[in-house]
N, C-alpha and C positions, 0 to 999 in steps of 0.2 A: 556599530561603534558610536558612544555618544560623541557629542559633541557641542560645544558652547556656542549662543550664537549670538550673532549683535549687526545693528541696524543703526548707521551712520547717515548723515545729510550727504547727499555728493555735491550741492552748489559749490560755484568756485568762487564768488564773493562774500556769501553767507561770513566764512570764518575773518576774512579778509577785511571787512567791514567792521567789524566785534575786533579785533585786535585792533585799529586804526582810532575807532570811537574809546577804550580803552587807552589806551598811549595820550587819545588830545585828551580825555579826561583828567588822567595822572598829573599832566602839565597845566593844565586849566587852574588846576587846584593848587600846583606848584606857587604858582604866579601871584595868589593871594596869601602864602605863608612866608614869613621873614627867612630869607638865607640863614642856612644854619653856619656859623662862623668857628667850628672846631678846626682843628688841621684833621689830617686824613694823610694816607698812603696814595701814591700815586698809582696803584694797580695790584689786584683787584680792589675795586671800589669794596666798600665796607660800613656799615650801619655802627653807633652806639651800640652794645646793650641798654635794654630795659634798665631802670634804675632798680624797680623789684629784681631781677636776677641775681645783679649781686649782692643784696640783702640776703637772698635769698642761702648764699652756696657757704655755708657753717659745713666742719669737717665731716659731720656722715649724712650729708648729702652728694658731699665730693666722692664720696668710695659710693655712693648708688647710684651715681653719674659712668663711674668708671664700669659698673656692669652691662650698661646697654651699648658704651662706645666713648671714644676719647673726647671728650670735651668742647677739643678746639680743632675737631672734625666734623662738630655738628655744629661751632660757629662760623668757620670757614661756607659750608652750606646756607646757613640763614643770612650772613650777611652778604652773600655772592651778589651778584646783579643780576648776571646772567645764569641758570640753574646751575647748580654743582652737587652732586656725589660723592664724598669723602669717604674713605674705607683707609680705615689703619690698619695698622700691625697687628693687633690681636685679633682682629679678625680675619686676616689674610691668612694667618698661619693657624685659624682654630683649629681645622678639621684634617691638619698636615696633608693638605694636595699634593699630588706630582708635578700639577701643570697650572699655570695661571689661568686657561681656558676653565679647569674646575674652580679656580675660585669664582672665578666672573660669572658664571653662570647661576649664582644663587642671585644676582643683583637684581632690581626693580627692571623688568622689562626687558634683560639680558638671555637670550637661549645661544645652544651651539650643537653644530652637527654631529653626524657620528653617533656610535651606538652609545647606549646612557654606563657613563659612569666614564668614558675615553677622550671628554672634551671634543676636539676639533674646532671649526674656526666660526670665532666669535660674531654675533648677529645682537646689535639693538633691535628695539623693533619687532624681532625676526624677520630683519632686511641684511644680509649679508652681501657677499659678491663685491666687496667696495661701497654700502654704501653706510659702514660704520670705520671712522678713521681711528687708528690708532695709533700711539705715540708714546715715543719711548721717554722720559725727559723733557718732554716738550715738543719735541722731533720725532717728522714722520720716521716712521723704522725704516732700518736702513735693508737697503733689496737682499732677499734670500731667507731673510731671517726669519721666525718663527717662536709664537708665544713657547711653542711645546721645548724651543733652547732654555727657558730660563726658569731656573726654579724658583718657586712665591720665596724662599727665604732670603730672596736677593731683594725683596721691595721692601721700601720704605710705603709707600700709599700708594689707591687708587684711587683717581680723579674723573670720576663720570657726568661729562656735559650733555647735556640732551640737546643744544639750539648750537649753531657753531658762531665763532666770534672771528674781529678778526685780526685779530694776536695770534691766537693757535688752527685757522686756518676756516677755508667753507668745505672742503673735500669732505661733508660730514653731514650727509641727507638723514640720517637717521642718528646721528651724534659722535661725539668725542670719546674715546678712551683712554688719558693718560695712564703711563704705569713709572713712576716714579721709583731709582734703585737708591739704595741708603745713602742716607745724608750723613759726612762728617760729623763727628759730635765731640763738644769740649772735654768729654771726660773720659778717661780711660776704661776701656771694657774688652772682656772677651767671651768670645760664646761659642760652645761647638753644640753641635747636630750630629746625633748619629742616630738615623734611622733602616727600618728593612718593612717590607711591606708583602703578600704572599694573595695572589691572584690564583684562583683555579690551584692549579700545581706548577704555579710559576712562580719564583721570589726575586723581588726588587732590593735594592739598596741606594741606601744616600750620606753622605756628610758631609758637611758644613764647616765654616770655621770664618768669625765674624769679628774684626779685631779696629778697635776707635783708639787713637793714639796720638800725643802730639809729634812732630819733629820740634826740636828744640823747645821753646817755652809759648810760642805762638801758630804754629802752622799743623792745624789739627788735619786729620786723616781718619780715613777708611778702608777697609777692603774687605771681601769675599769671597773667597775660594769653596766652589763645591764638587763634589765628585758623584757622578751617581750612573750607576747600572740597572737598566731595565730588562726586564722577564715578560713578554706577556704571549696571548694565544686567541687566536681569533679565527672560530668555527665559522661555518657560512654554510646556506642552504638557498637553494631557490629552484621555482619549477617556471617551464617555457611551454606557453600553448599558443597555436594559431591555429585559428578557424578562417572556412571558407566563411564570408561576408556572403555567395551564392547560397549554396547549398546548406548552410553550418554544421557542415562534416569538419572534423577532427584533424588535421593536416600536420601536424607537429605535437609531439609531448615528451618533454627533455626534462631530467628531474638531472642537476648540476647540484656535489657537497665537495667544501674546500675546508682545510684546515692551513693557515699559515701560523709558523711558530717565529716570533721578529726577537731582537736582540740588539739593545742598543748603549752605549755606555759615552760620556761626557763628562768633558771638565771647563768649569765655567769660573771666569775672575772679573771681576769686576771694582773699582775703585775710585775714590773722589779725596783731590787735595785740595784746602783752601790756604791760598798764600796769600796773607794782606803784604799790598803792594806799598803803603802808607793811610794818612784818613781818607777815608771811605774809600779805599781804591780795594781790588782783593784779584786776583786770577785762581780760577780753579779750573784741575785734572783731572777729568773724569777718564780712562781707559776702561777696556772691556775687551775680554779674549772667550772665543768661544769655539773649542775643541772636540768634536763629536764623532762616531761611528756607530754605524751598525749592519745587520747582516739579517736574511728574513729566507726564509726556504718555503714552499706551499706547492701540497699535491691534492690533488683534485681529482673527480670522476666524474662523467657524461653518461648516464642513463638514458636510452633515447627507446619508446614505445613501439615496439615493429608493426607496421602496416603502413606508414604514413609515406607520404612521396617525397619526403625530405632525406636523402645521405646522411647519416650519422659523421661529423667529421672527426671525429674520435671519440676513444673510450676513457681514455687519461692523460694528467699533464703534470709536470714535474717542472718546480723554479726554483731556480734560485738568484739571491740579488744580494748586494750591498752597497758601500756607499760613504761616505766622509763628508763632514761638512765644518771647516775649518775658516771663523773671523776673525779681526782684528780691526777692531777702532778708537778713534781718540777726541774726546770733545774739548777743546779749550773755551772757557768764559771768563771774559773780563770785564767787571762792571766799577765802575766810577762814579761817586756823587760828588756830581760837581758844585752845588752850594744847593740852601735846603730844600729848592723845588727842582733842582735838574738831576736826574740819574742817567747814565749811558750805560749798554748792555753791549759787548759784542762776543758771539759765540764763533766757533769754526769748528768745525766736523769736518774730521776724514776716517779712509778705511777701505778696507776691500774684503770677498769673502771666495773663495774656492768650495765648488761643490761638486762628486764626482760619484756618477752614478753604472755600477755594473749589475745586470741585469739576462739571464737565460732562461727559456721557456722550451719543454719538451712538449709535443706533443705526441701519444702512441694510440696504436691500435689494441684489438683486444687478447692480440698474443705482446702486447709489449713491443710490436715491433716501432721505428722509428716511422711518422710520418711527415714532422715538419719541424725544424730548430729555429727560433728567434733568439739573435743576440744583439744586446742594444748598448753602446755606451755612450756615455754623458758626460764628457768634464764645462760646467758653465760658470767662469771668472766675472768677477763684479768689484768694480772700482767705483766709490762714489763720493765727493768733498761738496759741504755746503758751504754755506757765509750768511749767518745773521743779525742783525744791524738792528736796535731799539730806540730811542728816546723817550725818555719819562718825562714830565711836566708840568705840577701841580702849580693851576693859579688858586689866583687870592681868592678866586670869585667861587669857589667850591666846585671847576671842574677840574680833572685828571686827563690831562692828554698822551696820549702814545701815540707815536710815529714810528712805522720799522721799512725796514727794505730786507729780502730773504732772495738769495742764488744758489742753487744747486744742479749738480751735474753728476749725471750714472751714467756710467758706458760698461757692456754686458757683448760678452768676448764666450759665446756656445758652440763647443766642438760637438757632433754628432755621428754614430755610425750605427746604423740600422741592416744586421746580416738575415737573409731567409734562404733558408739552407748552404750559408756560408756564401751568398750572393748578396754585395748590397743592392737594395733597392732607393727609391727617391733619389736616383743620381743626379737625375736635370735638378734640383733643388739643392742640391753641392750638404755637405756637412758643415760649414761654420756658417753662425750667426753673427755678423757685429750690428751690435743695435747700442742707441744712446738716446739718450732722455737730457730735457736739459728746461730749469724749473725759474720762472722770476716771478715774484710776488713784491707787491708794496702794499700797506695797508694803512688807514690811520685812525685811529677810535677815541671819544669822550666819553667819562664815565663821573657822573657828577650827582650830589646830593642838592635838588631846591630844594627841602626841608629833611626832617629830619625821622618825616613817614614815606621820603619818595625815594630812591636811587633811580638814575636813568642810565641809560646805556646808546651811543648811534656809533657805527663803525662802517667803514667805505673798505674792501678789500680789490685789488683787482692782480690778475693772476694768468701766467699765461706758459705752458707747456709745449714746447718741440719734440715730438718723438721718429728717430731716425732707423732706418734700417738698411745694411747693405751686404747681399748676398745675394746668391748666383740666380739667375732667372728671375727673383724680385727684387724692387725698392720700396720700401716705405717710407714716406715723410708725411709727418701729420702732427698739426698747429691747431689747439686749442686755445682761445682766449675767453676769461669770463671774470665783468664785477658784479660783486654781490654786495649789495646794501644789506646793513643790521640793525637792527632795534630791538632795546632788552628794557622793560622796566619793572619792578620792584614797587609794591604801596604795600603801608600797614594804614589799618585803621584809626588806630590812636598808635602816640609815639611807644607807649610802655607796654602794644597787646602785643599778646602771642602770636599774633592771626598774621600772617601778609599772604597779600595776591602778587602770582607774578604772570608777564604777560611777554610776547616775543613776535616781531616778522622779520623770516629771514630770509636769505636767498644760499642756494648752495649747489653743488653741484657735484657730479661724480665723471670722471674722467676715463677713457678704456685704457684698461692696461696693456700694459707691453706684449702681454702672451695674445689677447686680445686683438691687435693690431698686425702681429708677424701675421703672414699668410702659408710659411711652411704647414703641411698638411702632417698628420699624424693618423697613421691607417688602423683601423680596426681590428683588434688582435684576435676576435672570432673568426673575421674574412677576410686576411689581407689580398687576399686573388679572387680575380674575378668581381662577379658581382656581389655586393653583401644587402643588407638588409635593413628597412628603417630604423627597428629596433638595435643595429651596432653600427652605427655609424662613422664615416672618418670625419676627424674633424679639423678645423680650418682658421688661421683669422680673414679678417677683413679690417684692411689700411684706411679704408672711408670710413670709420665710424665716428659721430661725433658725439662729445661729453654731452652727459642727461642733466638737467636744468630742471630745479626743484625751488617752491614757492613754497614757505611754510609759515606755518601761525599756532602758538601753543599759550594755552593758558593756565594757569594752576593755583592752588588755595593751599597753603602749609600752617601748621597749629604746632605748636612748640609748647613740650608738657615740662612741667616744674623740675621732674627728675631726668631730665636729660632725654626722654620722650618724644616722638615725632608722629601727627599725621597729617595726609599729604593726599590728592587727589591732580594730575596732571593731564589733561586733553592736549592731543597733537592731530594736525592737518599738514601733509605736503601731496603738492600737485608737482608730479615730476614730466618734463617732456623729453623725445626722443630718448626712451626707453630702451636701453638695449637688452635683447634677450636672445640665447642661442636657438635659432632656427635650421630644421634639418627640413631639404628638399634634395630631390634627385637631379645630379649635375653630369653633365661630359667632363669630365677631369683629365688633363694629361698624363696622369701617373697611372691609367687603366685604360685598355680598349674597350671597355663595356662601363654603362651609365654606372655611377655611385651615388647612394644619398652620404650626404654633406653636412656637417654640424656647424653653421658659420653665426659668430655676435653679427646682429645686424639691430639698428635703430627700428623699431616697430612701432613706435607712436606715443602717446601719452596715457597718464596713471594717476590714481590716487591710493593716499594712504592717510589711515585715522586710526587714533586709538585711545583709551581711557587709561591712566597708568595711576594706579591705590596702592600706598603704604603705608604702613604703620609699624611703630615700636614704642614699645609698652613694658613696666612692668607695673606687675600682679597687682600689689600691693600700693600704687599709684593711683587706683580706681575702684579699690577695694581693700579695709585697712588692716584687716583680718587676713589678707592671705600671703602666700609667701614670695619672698623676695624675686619671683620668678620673670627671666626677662624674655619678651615674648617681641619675633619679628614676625610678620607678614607684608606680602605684596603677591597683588594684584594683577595683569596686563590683560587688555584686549584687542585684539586685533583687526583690522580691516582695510580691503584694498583691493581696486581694480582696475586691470588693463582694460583700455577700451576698445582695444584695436581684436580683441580676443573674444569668440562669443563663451556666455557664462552657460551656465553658473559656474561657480568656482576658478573665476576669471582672476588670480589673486596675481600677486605678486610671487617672483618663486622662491619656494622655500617658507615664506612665511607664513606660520602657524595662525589661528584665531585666537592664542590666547599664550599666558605663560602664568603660573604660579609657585612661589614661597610660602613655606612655614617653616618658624622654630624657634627654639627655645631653650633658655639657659640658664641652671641654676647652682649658686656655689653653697655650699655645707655650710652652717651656722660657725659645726664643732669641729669639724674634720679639713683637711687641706685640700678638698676636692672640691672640682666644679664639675659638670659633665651637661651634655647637652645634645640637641640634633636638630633633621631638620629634611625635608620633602617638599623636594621639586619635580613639580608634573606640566608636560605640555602635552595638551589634548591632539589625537590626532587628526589631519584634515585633507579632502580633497584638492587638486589640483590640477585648470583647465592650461595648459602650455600651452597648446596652438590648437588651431580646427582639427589636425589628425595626431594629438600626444593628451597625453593627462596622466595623473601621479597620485596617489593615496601614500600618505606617511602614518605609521600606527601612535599610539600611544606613547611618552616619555615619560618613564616614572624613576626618580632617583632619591632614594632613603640615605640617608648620614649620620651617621652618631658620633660621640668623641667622651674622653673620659680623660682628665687632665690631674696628674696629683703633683702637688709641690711639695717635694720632699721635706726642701729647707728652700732658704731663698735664693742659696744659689744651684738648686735641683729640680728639677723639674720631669716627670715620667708622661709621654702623651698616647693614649691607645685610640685608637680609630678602626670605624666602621665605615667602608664609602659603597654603595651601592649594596645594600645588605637586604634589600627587597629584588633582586635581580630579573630582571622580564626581558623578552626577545626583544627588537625592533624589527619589526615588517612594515614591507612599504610592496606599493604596486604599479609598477610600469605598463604604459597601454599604448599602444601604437597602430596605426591605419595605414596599408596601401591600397592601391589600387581593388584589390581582391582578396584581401586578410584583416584579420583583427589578429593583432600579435598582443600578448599579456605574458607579464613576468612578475609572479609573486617572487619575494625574496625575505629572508628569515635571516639575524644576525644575531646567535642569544649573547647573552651579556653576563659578568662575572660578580660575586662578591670579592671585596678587596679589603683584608684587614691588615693593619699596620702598627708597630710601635716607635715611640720616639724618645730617645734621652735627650733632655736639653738640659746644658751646663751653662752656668757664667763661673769661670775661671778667675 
């Protein structure tokens, strides 16, 4: 299997040094140019245009503006201080995804797990696991929830930062993901969605319905109502061998095929009211209901080699599960300007969400008879309200200050019942969880132009975390505190070029989560009795763990082309400490008379991570005068990173890839009312050293897209889509060492093409 490779500095001052010599350079130079004495916005800082720019924008430059991306998406981005990501509407809804994990996955540097074409959860970097923060609105998501609740037709934009600030938080080692849902708008509209989409021999459905309206003559509104039912089907293969490490006799060979057929259906509302309260005062209504079920069935077979000194523990297995997942939340905002340099923000959030999970597993022998039943239920309640607090501040002198205070509190209420052959087990550890989290941050940041080629950026955040737990036989209580210092700046060369450098040191950090910390045990469903195996482990938290502390430094070069055009080159370094990562060793556990290996998070030392991040958009006809209007994106990513505490090679980080790459391309019809377009995303696949006796191989990721868009009339619109129309397996390989074995599990996941159509109306 090929594979990309690349060769990073490990020094830990090296970058540290170059970001610092940078920033006093920026300001050096400040110091000798006259204050520029425009007014400005008090947050986000914001540059001029070029004075060529807007000479530049005569009406059909404006519609070839409009084919590579919205406008004041890609100023929002150049005038940022700190990097930003902008991704509108038409490109959210190109390729009519399911799930926003499909949208985000085409991004600069964005992968996600799961087989190609099924999303799963989202990775900068290809650092997931918490160490890419995402937000809904501004606001971390609220507990339980999930990108796959919300369909892309509910966004307004996506807002992708790569350095974290501290307005919108440091929980963000490898960056930011806002997902923004639609903004009230002054003018009356309506729009329906009615689509269906046909997996394998499965068919989906969805509709929409998107209405902008006033009350009375001043209090504009929104809402979104969608409904949609899923179909899909998911094959699975994998084979199990263990060898003697003595002898390398043959000891095990199990060839395991599953087919699960899942089924899931939702209703999602979502809304925003703005009521001005008088001048400059305004409160707005944001609610959000989110209504879901589903149901999944999967049988299975155990093929097992005869001669081996291993028991067959069965021939077949029969499940079934469903499940509900039902929120409700409300965001109030109310902001105030109070004369021309002071704004006040204050937000409240509350809500809670019910989730309830049923769950049964046969297992039989090879006359079908019964040999073991697992039944599991789950109802886990979640209560959570914050409070956030701003002040804006523009002085004279051309800086922008913010000051905020942020409190939030979740308490998490888990009933549990675990039956094995209608016995429960984990008695000593009782069935209910109350566990509560409870969140305080203060932060304060300047964002200021000395001239009119620098913006700078310093932000002070500090932030501190109580996580509680009480239930039968343990407690947890575990206090995290941590500040992070920021540093963003921004130079152009000359005030009117295209070019600017941006540069960042920041500090950030990632915290264990709640599952993380509980130490209730969860037993192995190959070997809940007796002794099991390295390879299937029970697994465990650990209440001692403490949050991983990340040093970063990123520098970047951005070129802004005439027609709306972008190319971009971004280097990133973070040294992360006290590393958690799950470690399996053999433990005496209460829940078993005989030894068990153990899957517990535990702190295992410190890390690095680097990486080159290249994009580019372009059209055709921008760089060559003869071709056609074609609008062309790519991006680049490369990856690297290594635990220390682990011997290599392929000591990486887990999960993350070497590399990730985009293409594609869009082109609209001279003559006809059509545009159509696509686009292929590959992540090469790569080794992976876990611990002294684990390691991992993930195969290749290849995902093809196409779409064909015709507009009837203006207010019709017809969308056909192509999503994964290249369809390839995903194999990956698990390895594992005891005492006296090499345990290895190939495993096989094929993958579907998914064609779809869509009506879109404005009413």
């Amino acid at each position: 299997m090929s594979k990309p490779s690349a060769s990073y500095p490990h020094p830990r001052m090296i970058p540290l040094l170059a970001a610092s010599a940078l920033l006093v350079c920026n300001l050096a130079q400040a110091q000798t140019t006259p204050p520029d004495t425009e007014a400005k916005s008090a947050a986000p800082q914001v540059q001029s245009p070029p004075a060529d720019d807007k000479a530049a924008k005569d009406s059909n430059q404006l519609n070839r503006v409009e084919v590579i991306g919205n406008n004041s998406d890609q100023e929002q981005r150049r005038t940022s201080t700190a990097s930003r990501i902008v991704i509108g509407k038409e490109e959210i809804e190109r390729y009519g995804d399911s799930s926003v994990s499909e949208v985000l996955r085409r991004l600069p540097g964005v992968t996600t797990g799961g087989r190609p074409g099924r999303g799963g959860d989202v990775r900068m970097r290809g650092m997931g696991g918490g160490y890419t923060q995402i937000l809904l609105n501004g606001e971390r998501m609220p507990p339980g929830f999930s990108l796959d609740n919300l369909p892309p037709d509910q966004l307004e934009r996506i807002e992708v930062m790569r350095a974290p600030t501290a307005e919108f938080g440091a929980r963000a080692v490898a960056g930011t993901i806002n997902i923004v849902l639609k903004e009230a708008l002054k003018i009356t509209a309506n729009e329906l969605r009615i689509g269906t989409s046909v997996e394998g021999d499965q068919a989906s459905g969805n509709v929409s319905w998107t209405r902008n309206d006033k009350i009375g003559e001043n209090i504009p509104y929104t809402f979104t109502v969608s409904l949609n039912r899923s179909n899909s089907r998911d094959d699975s293969e994998s084979r199990t061998l263990w060898t003697d490490l003595n002898t390398g006799a043959l000891v095990l060979d199990q060839q395991a095929t599953g087919t699960t057929l899942n089924k899931r259906q939702g209703l999602n509302l979502n809304a925003r009211v703005q009521i001005p309260l008088g001048a400059g005062e305004s409160l707005s209504i944001m609610p959000i209901a989110i209504m879901g079920n589903g149901s999944s069935s999967t049988v299975g077979k155990l093929n097992q080699a005869p001669g081996g000194a291993v028991v067959q523990p069965y021939a077949s297995t029969a499940s079934e599960g469903n499940g509900t997942f039902n929120m409700l939340r409300a965001n109030l905002q109310w902001q105030k300007r109070v004369n021309d340099a002071t704004k006040l923000d204050l937000r409240l959030n509350g809500g809670g969400s019910l989730n309830t999970t049923r769950s049964q597993r046969r297992e039989l022998d090879g006359n079908t008879a019964l040999l073991r039943l697992t039944d599991d239920s789950t109802d886990t309640r979640e209560n959570n309200w914050s409070l956030n607090g701003k002040a804006s501040y523009q002085m004279e002198n051309e800086h922008s200050l913010v000051a905020g205070l942020e409190l939030d509190s979740n308490a998490r209420r888990q009933g549990r019942t675990t039956l094995q052959n209608g016995l429960p087990i984990l008695t000593e550890f009782g069935d209910d969880v109350n566990a509560s989290s409870q969140r305080v941050a203060t932060y304060i940041q300047d964002e200021w132009n000395p001239s009119k080629q620098i913006s700078a950026y310093a932000g002070l955040r500090w932030e501190s975390i109580t996580t509680q737990s009480d239930s039968a036989n343990y407690a947890v209580s575990n206090t995290s505190n941590v500040l992070t210092p920021l540093l963003h700046a921004t130079w152009k060369p000359d005030e009117k070029s295209r070019d600017q450098w941006r540069s960042s040191l920041t500090r950030s950090y990632k915290a264990a989560s709640l599952q993380e910390l509980i130490a209730r045990p969860s037993i192995s469903q190959r070997y809940p009795t007796g002794a099991n195996e390295i390879s299937s482990p029970d697994r465990a938290g650990n209440p001692n763990l403490n949050p991983e502390l990340a040093s970063g430094f990123e520098i970047a070069y951005e070129h802004y082309l005439n027609k709306g055009g972008l190319i971009s080159a971004n280097f990133f370094y973070r040294r992360i400490s006290d590393l958690i990562r799950n470690v399996v060793a053999l433990e005496t556990v209460s829940w078993s008379d005989q030894k068990r290996w153990v899957s517990r998070p535990q702190n295992v030392g410190n890390a690095t991570a680097q990486g080159i991040e290249l994009e580019a958009k372009v059209r055709l006809d921008e760089v060559w005068d003869e071709a056609l209007p074609i609008s062309l994106r790519t991006n680049l990513s490369v990856f690297d990173s290594k635990v220390d505490q682990v011997p290599g090679p392929n000591n990486r980080l887990e999960g993350q890839p070497k590399g990730t790459a985009n293409i594609g391309a869009d082109y609209k019809l001279r003559n006809l009312p059509i545009s159509f377009g696509g686009t292929l995303n590959m992540t090469p696949g790569y080794d992976l050293q876990i611990s002294d006796i684990q390691s991992s191989s993930m195969g290749t990721k290849v995902v093809a897209d196409a779409f064909v868009l015709w507009s009837v009339n203006r207010e019709t619109q017809v969308r056909f889509t192509l999503n994964n129309f290249v369809p390839r397996d995903y194999l990956s390989i698990n390895t594992a060492l005891n005492a006296s074995q090499l345990q290895l599990t190939e495993s096989n996941n094929p993958s579907r093409l998914n064609w779809g159509v869509r009506l879109e109306l404005k009413l």
